[in-house]
TITORRO-844547 format. One record per atom (N, C-alpha, C): x, y, z. Coordinates in nm, 4 decimals, padded with zeros to 6 digits. Example, Ala and Ser with C-alpha at 12.3 -4.5 7.8 and 13.67 -1.06 7.14 Angstrom:
{bavex {01.3190 -00.5690 00.7800}}
{bavex {01.2300 -00.4500 00.7800}}
{bavex {01.3200 -00.3300 00.7800}}
{bavex {01.2850 -00.2250 00.7080}}
{bavex {01.3670 -00.1060 00.7140}}
{bavex {01.2900 00.0030 00.7870}}
This chain:
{bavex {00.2758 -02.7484 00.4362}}
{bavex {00.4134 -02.7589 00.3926}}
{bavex {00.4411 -02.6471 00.2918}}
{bavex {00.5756 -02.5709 00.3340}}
{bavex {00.5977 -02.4987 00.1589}}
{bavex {00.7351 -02.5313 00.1329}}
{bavex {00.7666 -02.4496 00.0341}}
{bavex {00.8413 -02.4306 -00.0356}}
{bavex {00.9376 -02.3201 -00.0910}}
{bavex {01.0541 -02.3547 -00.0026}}
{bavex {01.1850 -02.2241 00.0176}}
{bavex {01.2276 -02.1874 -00.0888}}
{bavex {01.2326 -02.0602 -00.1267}}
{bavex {01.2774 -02.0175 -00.2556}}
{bavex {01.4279 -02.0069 -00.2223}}
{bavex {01.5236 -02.1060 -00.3670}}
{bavex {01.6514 -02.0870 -00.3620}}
{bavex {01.7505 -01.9458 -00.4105}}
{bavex {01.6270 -01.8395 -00.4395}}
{bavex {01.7244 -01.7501 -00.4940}}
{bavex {01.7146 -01.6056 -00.3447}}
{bavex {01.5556 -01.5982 -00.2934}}
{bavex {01.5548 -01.5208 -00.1854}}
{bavex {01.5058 -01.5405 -00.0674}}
{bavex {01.4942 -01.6994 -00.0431}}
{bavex {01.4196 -01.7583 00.0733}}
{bavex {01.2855 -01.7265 00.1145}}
{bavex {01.2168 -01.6776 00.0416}}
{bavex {01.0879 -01.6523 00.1076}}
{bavex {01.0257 -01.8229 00.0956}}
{bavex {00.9553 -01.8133 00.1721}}
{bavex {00.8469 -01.9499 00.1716}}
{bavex {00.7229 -01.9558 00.1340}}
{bavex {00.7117 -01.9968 -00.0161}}
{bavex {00.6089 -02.0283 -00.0816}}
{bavex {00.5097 -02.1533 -00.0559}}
{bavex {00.3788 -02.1328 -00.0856}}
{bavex {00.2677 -02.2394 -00.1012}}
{bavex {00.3791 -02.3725 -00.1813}}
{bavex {00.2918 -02.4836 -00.0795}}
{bavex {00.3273 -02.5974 -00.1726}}
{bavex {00.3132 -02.6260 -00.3222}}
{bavex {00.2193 -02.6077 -00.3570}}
{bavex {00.1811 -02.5961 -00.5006}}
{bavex {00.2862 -02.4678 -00.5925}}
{bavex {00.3180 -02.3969 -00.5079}}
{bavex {00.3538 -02.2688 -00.5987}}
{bavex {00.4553 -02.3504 -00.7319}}
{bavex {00.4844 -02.2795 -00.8558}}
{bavex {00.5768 -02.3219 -00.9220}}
{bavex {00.6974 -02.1857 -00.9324}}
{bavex {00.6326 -02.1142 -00.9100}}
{bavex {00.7683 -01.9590 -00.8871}}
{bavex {00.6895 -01.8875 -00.7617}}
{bavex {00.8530 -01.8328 -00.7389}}
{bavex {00.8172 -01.7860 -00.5631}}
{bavex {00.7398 -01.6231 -00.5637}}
{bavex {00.6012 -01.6500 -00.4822}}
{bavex {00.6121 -01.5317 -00.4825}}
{bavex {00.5910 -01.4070 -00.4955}}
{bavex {00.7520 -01.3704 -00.4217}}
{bavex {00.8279 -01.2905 -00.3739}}
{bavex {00.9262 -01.2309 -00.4725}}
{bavex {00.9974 -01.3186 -00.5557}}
{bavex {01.0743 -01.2845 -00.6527}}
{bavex {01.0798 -01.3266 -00.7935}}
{bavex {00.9982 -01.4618 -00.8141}}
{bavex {00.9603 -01.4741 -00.9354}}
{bavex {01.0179 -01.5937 -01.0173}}
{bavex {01.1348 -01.6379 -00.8785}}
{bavex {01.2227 -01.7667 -00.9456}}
{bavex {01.1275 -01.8790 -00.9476}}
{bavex {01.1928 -01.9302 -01.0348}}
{bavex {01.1441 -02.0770 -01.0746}}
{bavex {01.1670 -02.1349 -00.9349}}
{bavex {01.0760 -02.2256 -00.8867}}
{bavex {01.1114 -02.3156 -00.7853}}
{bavex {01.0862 -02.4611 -00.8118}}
{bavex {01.1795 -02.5211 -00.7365}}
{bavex {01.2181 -02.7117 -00.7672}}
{bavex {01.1061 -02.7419 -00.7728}}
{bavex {01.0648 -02.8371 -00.8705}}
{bavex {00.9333 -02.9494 -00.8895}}
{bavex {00.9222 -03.0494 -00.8045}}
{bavex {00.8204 -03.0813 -00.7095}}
{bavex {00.7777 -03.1755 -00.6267}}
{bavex {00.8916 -03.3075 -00.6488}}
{bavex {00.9036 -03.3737 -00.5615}}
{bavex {00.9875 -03.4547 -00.5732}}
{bavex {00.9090 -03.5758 -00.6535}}
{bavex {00.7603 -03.6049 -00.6589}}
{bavex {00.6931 -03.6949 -00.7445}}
{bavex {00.7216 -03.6809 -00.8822}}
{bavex {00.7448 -03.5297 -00.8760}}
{bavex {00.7631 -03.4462 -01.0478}}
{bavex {00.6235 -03.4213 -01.1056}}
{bavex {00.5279 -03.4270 -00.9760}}
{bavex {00.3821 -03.4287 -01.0327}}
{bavex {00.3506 -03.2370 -01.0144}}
{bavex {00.3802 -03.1275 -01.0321}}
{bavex {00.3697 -03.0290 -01.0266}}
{bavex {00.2425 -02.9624 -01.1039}}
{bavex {00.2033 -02.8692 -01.0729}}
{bavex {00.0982 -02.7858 -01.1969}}
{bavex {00.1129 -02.7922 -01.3196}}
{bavex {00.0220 -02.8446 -01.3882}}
{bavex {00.0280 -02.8342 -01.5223}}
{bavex {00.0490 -02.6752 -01.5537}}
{bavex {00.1296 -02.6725 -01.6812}}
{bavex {00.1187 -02.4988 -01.7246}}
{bavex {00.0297 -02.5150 -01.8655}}
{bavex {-00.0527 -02.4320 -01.9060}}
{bavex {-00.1440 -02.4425 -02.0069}}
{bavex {-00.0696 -02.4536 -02.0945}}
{bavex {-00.1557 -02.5266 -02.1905}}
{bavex {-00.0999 -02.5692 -02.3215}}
{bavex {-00.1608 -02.4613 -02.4707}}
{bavex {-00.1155 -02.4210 -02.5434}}
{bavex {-00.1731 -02.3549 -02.6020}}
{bavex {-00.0542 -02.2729 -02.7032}}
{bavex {-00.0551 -02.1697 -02.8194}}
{bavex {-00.0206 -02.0889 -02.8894}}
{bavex {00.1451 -02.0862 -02.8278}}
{bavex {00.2527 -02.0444 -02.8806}}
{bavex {00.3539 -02.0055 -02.8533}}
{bavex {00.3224 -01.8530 -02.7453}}
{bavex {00.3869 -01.7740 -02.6830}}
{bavex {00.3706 -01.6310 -02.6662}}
{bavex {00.4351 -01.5538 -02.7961}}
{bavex {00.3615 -01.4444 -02.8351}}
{bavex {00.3486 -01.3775 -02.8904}}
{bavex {00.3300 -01.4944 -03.0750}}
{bavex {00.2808 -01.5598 -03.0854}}
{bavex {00.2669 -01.6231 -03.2268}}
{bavex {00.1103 -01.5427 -03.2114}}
{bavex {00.1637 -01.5632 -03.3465}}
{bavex {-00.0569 -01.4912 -03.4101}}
{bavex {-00.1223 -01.5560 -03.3986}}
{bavex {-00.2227 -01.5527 -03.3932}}
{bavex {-00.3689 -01.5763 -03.2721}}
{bavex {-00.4764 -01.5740 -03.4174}}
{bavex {-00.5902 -01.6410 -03.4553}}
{bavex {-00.6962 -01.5588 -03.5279}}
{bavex {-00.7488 -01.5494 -03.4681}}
{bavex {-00.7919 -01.3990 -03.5179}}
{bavex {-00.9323 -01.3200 -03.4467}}
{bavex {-01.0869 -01.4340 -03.3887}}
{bavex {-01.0861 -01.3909 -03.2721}}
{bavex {-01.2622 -01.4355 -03.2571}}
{bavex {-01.3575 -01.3294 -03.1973}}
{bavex {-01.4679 -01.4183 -03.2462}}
{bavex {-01.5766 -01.3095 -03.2455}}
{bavex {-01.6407 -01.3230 -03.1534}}
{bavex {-01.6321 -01.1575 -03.0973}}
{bavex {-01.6864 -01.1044 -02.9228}}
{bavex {-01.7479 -01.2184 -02.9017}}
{bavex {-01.6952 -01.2599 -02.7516}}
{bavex {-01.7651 -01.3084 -02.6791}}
{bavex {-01.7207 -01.4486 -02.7073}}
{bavex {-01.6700 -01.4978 -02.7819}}
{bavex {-01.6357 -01.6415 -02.8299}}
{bavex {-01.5236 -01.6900 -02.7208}}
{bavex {-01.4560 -01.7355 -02.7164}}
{bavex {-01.3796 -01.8423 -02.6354}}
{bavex {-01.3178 -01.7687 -02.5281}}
{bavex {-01.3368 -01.6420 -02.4984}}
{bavex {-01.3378 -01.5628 -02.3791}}
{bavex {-01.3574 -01.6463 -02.2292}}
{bavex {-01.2723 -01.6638 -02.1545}}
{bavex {-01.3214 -01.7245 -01.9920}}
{bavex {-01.4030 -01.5869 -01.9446}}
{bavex {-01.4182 -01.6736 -01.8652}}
{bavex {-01.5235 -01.5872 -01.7501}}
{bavex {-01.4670 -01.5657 -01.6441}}
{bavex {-01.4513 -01.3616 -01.6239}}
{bavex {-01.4047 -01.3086 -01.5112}}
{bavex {-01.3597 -01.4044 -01.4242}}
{bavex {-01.2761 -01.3684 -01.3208}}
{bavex {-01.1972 -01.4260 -01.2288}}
{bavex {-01.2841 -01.4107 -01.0940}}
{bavex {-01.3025 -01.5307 -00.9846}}
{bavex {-01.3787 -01.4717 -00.8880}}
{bavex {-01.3791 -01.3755 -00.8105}}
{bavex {-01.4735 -01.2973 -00.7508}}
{bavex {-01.4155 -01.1604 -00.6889}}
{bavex {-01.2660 -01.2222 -00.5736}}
{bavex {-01.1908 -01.0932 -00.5834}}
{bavex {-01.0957 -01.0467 -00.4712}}
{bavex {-00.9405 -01.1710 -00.5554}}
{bavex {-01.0060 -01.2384 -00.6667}}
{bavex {-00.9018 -01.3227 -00.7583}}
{bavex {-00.8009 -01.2500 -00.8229}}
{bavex {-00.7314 -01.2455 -00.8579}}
{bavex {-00.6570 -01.1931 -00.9688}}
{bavex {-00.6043 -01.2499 -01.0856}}
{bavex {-00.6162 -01.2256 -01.2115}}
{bavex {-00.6211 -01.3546 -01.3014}}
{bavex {-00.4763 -01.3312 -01.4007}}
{bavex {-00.3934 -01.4298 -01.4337}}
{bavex {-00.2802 -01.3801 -01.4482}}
{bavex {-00.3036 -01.3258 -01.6044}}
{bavex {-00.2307 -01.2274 -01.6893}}
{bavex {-00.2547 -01.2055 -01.8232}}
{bavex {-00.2046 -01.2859 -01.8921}}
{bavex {-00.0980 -01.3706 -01.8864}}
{bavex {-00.0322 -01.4526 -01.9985}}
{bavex {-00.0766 -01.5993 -01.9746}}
{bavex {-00.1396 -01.6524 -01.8494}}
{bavex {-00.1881 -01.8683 -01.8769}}
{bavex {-00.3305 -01.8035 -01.8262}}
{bavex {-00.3913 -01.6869 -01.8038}}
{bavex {-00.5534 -01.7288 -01.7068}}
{bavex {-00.5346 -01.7678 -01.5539}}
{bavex {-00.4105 -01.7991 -01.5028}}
{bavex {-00.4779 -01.8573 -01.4027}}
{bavex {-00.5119 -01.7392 -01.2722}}
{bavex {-00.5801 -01.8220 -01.1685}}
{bavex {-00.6871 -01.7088 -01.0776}}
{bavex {-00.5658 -01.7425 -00.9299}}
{bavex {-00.5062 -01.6020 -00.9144}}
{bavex {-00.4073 -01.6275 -00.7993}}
{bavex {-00.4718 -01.5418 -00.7043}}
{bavex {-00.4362 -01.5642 -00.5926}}
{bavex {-00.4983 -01.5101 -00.4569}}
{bavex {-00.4272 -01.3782 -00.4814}}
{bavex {-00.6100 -01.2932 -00.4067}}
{bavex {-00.4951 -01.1185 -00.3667}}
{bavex {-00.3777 -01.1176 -00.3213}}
{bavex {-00.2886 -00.9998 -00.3596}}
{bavex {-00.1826 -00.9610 -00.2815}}
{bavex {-00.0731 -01.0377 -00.3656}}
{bavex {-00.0845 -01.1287 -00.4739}}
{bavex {00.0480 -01.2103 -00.4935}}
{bavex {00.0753 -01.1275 -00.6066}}
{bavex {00.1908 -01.1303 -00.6212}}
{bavex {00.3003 -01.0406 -00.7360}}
{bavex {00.3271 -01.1064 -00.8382}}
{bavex {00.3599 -01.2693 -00.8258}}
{bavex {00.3677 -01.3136 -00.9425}}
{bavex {00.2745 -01.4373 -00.9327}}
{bavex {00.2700 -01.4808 -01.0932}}
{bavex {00.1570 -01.5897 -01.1394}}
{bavex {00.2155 -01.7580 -01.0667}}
{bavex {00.1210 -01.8162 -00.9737}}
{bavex {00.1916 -01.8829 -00.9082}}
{bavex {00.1806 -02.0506 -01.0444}}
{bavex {00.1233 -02.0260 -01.1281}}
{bavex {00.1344 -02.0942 -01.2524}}
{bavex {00.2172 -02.1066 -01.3614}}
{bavex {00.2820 -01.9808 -01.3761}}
{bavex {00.3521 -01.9474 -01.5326}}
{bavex {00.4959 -01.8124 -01.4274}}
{bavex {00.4798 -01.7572 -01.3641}}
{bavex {00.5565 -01.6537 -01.2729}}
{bavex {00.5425 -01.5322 -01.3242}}
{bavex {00.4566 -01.5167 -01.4300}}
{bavex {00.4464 -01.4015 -01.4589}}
{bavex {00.4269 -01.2822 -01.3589}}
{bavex {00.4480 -01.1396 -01.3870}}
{bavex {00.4071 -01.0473 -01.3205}}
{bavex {00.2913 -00.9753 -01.2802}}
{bavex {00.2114 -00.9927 -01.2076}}
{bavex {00.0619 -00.9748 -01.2051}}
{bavex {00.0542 -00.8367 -01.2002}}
{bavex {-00.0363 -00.7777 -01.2588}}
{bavex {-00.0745 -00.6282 -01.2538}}
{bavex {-00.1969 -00.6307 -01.1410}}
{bavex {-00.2161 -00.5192 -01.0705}}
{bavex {-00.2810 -00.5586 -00.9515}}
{bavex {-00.3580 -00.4361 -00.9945}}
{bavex {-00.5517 -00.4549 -00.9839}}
{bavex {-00.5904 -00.3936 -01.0301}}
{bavex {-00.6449 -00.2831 -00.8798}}
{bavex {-00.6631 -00.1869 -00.9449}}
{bavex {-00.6989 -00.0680 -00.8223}}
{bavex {-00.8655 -00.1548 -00.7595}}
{bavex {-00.8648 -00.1695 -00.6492}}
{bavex {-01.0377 -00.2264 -00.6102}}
{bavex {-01.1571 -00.1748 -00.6132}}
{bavex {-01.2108 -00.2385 -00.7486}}
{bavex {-01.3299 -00.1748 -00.7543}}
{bavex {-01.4566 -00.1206 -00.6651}}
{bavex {-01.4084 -00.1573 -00.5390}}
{bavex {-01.5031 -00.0754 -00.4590}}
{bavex {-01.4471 00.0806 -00.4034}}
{bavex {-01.3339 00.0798 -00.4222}}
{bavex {-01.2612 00.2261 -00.3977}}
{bavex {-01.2636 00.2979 -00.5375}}
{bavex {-01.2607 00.4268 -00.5422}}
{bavex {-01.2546 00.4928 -00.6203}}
{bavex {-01.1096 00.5094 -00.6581}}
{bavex {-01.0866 00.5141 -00.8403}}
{bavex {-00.9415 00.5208 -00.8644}}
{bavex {-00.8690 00.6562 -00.8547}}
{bavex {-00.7471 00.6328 -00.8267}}
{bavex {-00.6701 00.7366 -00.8289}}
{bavex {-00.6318 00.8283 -00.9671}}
{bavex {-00.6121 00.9395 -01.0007}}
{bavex {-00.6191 00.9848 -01.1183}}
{bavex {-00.4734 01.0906 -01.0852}}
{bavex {-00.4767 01.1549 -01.2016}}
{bavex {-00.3766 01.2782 -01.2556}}
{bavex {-00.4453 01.3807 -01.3087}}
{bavex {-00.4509 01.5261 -01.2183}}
{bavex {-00.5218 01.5771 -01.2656}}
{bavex {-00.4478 01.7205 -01.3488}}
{bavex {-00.4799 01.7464 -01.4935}}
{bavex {-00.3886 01.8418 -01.6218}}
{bavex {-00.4047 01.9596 -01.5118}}
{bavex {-00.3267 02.0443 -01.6118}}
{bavex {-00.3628 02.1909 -01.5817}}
{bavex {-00.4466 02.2373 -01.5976}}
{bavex {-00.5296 02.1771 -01.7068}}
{bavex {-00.6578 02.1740 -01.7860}}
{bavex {-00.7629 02.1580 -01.6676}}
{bavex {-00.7528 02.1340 -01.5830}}
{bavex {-00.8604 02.0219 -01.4558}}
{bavex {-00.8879 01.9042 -01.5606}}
{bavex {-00.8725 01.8548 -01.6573}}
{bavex {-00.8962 01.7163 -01.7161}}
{bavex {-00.8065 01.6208 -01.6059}}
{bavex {-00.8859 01.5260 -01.6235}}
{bavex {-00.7937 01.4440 -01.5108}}
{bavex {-00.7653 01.3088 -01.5807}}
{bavex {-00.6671 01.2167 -01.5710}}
{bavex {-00.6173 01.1032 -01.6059}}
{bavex {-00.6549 00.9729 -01.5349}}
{bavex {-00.7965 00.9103 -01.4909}}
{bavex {-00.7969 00.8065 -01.4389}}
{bavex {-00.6732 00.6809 -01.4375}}
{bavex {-00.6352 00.6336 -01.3064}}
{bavex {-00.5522 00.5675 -01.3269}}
{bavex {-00.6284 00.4097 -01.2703}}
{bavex {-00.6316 00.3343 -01.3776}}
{bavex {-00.7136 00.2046 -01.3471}}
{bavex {-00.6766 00.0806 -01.2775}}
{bavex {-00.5615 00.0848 -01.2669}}
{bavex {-00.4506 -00.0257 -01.2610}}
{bavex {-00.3259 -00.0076 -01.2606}}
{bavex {-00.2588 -00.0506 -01.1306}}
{bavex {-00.1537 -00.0842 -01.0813}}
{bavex {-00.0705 -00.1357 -01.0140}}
{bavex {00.0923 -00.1789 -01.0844}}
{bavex {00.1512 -00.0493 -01.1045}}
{bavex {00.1089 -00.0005 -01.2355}}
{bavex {00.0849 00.1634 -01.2918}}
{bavex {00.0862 00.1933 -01.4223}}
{bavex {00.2511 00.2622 -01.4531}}
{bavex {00.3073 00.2601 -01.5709}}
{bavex {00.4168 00.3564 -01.6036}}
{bavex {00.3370 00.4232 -01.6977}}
{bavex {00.4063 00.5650 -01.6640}}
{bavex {00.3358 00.6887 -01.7463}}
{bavex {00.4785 00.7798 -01.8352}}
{bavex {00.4169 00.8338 -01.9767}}
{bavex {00.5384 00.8396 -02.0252}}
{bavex {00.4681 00.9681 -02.1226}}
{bavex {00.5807 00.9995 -02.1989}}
{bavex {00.5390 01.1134 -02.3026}}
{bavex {00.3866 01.0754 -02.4263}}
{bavex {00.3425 00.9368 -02.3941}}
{bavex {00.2273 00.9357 -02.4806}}
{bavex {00.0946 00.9640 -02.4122}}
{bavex {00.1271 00.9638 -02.2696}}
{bavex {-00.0332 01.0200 -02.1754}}
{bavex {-00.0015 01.1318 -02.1906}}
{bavex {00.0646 01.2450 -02.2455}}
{bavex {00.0728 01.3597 -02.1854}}
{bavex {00.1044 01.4983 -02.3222}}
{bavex {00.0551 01.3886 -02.4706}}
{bavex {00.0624 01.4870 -02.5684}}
{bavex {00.0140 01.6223 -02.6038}}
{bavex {-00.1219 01.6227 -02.5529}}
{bavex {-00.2067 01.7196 -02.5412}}
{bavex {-00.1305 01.8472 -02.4646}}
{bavex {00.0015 01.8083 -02.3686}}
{bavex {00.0475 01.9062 -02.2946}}
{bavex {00.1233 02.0036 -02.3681}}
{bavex {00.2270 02.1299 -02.3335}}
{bavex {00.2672 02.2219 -02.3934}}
{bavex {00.4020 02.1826 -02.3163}}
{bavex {00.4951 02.1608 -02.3884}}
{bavex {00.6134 02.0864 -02.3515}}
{bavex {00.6502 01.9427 -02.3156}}
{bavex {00.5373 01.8531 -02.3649}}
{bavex {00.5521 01.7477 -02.3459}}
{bavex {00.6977 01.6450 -02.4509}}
{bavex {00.7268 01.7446 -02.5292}}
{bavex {00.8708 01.6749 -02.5754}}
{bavex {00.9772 01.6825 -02.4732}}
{bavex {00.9585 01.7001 -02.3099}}
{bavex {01.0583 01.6766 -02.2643}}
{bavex {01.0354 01.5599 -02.2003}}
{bavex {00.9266 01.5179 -02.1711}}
{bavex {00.8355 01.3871 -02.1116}}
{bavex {00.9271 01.3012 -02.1629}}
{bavex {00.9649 01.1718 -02.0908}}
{bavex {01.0229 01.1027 -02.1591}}
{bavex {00.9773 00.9643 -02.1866}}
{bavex {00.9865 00.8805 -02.2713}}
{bavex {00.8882 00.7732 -02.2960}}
{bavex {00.8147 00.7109 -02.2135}}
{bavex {00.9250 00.6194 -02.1193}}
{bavex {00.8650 00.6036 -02.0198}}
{bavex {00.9332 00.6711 -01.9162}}
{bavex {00.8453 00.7618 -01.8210}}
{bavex {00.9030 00.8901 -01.7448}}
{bavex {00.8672 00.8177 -01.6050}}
{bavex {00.7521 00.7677 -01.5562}}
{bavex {00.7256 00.7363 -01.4466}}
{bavex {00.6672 00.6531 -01.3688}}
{bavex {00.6441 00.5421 -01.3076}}
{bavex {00.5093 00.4974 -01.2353}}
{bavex {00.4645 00.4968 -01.1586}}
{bavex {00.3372 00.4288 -01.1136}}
{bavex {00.2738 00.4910 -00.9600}}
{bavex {00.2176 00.3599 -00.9584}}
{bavex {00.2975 00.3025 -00.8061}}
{bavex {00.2289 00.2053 -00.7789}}
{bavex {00.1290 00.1780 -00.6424}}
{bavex {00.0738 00.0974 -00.5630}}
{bavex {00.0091 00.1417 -00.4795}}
{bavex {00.0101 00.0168 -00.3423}}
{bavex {00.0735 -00.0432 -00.2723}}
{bavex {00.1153 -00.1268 -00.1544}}
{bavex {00.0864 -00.0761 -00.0579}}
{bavex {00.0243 -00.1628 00.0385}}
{bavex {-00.0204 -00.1678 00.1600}}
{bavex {-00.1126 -00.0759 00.2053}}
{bavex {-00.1631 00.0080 00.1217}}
{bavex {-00.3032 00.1092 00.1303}}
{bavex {-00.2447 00.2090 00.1498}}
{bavex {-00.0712 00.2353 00.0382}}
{bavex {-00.0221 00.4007 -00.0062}}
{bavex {00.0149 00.3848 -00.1519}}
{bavex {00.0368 00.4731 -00.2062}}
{bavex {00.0702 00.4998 -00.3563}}
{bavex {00.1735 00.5815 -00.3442}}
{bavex {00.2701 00.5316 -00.4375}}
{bavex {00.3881 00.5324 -00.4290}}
{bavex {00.4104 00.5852 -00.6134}}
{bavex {00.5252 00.6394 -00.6049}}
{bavex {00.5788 00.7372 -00.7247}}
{bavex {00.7497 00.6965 -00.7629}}
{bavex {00.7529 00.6732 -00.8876}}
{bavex {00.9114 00.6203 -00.8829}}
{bavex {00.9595 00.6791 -01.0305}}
{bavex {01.0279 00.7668 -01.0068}}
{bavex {01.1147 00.7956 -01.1978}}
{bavex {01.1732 00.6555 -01.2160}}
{bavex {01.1254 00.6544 -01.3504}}
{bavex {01.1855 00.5268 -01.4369}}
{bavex {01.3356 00.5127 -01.5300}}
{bavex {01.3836 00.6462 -01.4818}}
{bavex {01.4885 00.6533 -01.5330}}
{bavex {01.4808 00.7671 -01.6937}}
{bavex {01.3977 00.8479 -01.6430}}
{bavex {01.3928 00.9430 -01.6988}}
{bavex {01.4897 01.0533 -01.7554}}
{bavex {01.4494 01.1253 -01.8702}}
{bavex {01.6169 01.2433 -01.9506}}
{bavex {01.6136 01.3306 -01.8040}}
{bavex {01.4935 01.3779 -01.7744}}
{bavex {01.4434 01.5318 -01.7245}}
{bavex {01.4016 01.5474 -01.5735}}
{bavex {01.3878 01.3949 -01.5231}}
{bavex {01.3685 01.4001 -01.3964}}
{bavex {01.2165 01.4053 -01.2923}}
{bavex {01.1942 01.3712 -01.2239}}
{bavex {01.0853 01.3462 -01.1993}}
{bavex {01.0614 01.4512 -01.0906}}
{bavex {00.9708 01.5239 -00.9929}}
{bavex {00.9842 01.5516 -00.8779}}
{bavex {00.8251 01.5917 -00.7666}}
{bavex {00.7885 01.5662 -00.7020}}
{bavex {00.7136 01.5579 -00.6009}}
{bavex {00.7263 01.6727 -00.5071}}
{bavex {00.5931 01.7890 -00.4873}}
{bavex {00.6145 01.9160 -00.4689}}
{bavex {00.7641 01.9560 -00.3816}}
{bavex {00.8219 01.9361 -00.5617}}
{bavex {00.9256 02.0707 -00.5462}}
{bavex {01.0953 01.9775 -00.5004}}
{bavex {01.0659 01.8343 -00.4446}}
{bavex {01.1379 01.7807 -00.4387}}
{bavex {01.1475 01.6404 -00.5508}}
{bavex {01.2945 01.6383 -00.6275}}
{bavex {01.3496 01.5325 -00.7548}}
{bavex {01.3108 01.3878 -00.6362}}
{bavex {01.2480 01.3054 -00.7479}}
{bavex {01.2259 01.1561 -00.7033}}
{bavex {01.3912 01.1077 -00.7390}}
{bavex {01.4288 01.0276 -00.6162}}
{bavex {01.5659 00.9743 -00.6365}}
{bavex {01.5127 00.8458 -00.6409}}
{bavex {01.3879 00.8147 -00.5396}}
{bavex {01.3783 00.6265 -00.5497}}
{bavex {01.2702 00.6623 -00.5192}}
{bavex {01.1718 00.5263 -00.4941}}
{bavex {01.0337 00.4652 -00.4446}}
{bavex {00.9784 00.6300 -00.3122}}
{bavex {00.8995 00.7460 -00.3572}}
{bavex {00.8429 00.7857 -00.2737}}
{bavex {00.6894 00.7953 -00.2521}}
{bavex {00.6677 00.7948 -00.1588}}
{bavex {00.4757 00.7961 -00.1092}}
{bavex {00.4510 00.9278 -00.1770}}
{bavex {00.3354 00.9019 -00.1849}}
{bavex {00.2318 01.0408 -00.2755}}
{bavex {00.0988 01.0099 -00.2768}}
{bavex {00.0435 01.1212 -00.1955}}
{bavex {-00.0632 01.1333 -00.1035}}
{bavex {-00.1500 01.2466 -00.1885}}
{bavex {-00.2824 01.2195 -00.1846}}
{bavex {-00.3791 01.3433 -00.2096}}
{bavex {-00.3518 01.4655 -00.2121}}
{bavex {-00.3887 01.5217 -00.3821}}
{bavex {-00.2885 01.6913 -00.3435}}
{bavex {-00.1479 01.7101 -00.3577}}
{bavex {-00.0768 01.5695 -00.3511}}
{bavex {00.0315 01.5927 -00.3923}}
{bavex {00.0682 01.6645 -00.5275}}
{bavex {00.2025 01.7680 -00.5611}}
{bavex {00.2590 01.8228 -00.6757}}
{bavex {00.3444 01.7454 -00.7992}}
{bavex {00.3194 01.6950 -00.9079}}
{bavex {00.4042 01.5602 -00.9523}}
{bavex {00.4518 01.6731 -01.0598}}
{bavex {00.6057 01.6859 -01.0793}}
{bavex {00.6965 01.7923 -01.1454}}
{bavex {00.7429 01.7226 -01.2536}}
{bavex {00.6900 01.7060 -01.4032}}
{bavex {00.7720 01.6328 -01.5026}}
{bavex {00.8563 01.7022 -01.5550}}
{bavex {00.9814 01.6726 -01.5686}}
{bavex {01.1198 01.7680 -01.6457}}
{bavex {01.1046 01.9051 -01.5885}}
{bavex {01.0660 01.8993 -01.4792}}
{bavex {01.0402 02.0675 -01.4446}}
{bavex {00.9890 02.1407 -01.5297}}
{bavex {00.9075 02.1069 -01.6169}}
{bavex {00.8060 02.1922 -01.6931}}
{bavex {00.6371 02.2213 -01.6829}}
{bavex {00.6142 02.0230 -01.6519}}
{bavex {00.4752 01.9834 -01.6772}}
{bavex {00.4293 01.9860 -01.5586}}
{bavex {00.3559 02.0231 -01.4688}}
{bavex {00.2993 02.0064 -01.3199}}
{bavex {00.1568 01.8801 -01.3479}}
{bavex {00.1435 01.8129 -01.2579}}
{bavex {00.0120 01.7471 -01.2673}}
{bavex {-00.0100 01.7361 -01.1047}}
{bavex {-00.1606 01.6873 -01.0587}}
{bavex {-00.1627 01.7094 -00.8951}}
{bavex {-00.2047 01.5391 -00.9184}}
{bavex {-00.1732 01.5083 -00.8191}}
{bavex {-00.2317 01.3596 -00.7656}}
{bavex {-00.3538 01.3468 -00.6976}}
{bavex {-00.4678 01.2654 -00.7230}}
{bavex {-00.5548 01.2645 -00.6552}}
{bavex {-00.6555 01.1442 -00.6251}}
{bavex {-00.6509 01.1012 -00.4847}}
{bavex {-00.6342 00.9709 -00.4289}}
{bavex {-00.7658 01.0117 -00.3331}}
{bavex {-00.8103 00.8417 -00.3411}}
{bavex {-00.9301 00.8483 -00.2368}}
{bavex {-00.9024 00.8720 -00.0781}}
């Protein structure tokens, strides 16, 4: 049995508590017996420090994904926390090698996880990086391509030689053009 999301119809797991697909809240079982959501700290209230290793869970099982804000362990491929709806960051698979950014320098920028947004603080070391804009860009990676999107950048984003208008693929070797100043190459397994 699932459960039709009222804001974009996709059809979620019975259990789910947000869809998904888009992240809405979805209706509570008609028992009203639904997932507990963890109990614990406000978000963002102060926390005291503990010491390494102290009340830390234990990794998520392989191919799991564990949400950052309740812990819980959601199946690959899901976008949001089917516990709390948070937004899951989807980590690059550790059996593939990660994708990076490589300077002019040949220093290269491992990219560990995504989606990442990249902005004028990865890129100080550069010579014109005051046109970089905070957050300038991200690179995300669906269905086994990586994908490039200006975030709404001063200066513009562009992909050899052509301005990112929306969501484009970017492939090994690709040219990534920040404000038309900064060049970096893409480089993908």
């Amino acid at each position: 049995m699932t459960k039709k999301c009222p804001v974009c119809g996709y059809e979620n797991a019975d259990d789910a508590v947000y869809c998904e697909s888009c992240g809405a809240k979805l209706a509570a079982p008609a028992s009203g017996q639904g997932p507990s959501l963890p109990q614990g700290p406000a978000l963002g209230a102060p926390q005291a420090p503990q010491q390494e290793g102290a009340g830390q869970s234990p990794p998520p099982p392989e191919g799991k994904i564990k949400c950052p804000v309740c812990g819980f362990e959601n199946e690959p491929g899901t976008e949001f926390c089917k516990n709390c709806g948070a937004k899951l960051s989807v980590a690059v698979a550790p059996s593939k090698p990660a994708a990076s950014l490589v300077l002019p320098s040949g220093e290269e920028i491992e990219i560990t996880s995504l989606p990442r947004v990249f902005g004028r603080s990865d890129f100080l070391r550069l010579q014109h990086s005051e046109y970089i804009s905070r957050k300038h860009f991200e690179i995300s990676f669906e269905n086994g391509k990586y994908y490039i999107v200006d975030v709404g950048s001063t200066n513009g984003t562009s992909v050899n030689h052509v301005k990112v208008l929306s969501k484009t693929e970017i492939k090994n070797g690709d040219l990534i053009e920040l404000a038309g100043m900064v060049s970096l190459t893409f480089k993908a397994p």
